[in-house]
C-alpha positions as CSV (number, residue, x, y, z in Angstrom):
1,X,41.5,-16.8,-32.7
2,X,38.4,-18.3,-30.8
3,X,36.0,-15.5,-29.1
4,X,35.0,-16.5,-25.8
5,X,31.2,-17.2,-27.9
6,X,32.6,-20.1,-30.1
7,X,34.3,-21.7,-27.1
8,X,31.1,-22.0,-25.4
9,X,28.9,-23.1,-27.6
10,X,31.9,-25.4,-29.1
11,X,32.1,-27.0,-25.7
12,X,28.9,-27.7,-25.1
13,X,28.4,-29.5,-28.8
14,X,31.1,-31.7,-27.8
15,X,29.8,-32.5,-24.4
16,X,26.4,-33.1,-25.1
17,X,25.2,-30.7,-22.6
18,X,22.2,-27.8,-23.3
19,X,22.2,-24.8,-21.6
20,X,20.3,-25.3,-18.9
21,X,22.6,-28.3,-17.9
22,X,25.6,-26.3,-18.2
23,X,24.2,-23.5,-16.0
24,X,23.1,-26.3,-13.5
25,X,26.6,-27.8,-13.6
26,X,28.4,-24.4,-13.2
27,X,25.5,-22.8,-10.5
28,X,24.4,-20.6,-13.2
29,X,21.2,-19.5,-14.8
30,X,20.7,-20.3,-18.0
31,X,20.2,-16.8,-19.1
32,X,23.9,-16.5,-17.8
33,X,24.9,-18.8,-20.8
34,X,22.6,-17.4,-23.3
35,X,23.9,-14.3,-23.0
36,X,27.9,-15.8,-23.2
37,X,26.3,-17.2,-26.3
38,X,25.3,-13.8,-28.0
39,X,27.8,-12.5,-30.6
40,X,27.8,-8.7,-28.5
41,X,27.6,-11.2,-25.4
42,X,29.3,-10.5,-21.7
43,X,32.1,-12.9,-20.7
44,X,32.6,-14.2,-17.4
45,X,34.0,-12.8,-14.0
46,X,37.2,-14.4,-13.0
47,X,35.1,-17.3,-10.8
48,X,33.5,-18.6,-13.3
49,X,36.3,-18.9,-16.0
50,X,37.4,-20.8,-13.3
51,X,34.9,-22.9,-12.9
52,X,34.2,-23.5,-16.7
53,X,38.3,-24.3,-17.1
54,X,37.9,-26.9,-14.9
55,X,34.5,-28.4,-16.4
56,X,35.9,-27.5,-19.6
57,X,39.5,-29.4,-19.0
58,X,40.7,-26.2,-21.2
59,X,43.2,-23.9,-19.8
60,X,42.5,-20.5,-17.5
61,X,44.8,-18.6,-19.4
62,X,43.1,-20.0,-23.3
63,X,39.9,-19.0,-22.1
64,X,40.9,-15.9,-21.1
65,X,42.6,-15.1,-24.4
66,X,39.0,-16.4,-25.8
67,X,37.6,-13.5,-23.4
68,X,40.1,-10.7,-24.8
69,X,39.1,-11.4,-28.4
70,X,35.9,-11.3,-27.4
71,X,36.6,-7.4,-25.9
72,X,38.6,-6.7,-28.9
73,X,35.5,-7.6,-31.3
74,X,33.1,-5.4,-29.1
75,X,35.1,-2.7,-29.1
76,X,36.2,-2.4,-33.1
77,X,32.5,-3.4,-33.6
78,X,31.2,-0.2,-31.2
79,X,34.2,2.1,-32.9
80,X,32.7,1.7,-36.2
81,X,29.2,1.7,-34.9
82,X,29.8,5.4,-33.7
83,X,32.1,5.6,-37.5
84,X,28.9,4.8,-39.6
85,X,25.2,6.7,-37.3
């Protein structure tokens, strides 16, 4: 399953577009995008999955799905952060 991560930086590969243009096309900054792009990144509020599905052409509910792996990752990966210090 995709992480919220891969689809963004997947999506802009295939569009062409940096991160700065993306911001500007979504009303972002572009630190907004470089932190979606971070493996222990944040993932959007409801707006802007919005926004980024219709940009996009992909599907609320996929990228949402690409949000909840994301929150699964960071919370096995914090779990055995706390296992192993």
């Amino acid at each position: 399953m995709m992480t919220f991560r891969e689809f963004v930086i997947e999506f802009r590969g295939k569009s062409g577009l940096t991160q700065q243009a993306l911001a500007d096309k979504l009303g972002l900054h572009k630190r907004t995008i470089q932190e979606w792009e971070r493996f222990d990144g944040k993932i959007p509020n409801g707006y802007n999955i919005a926004r980024l599905s219709h940009l996009s052409k992909a599907k609320t509910s996929d990228i949402i799905s690409y949000c909840q792996q994301t929150s699964r990752i960071k919370r096995r990966s914090t779990k055995l952060h706390k296992i192993l210090c």
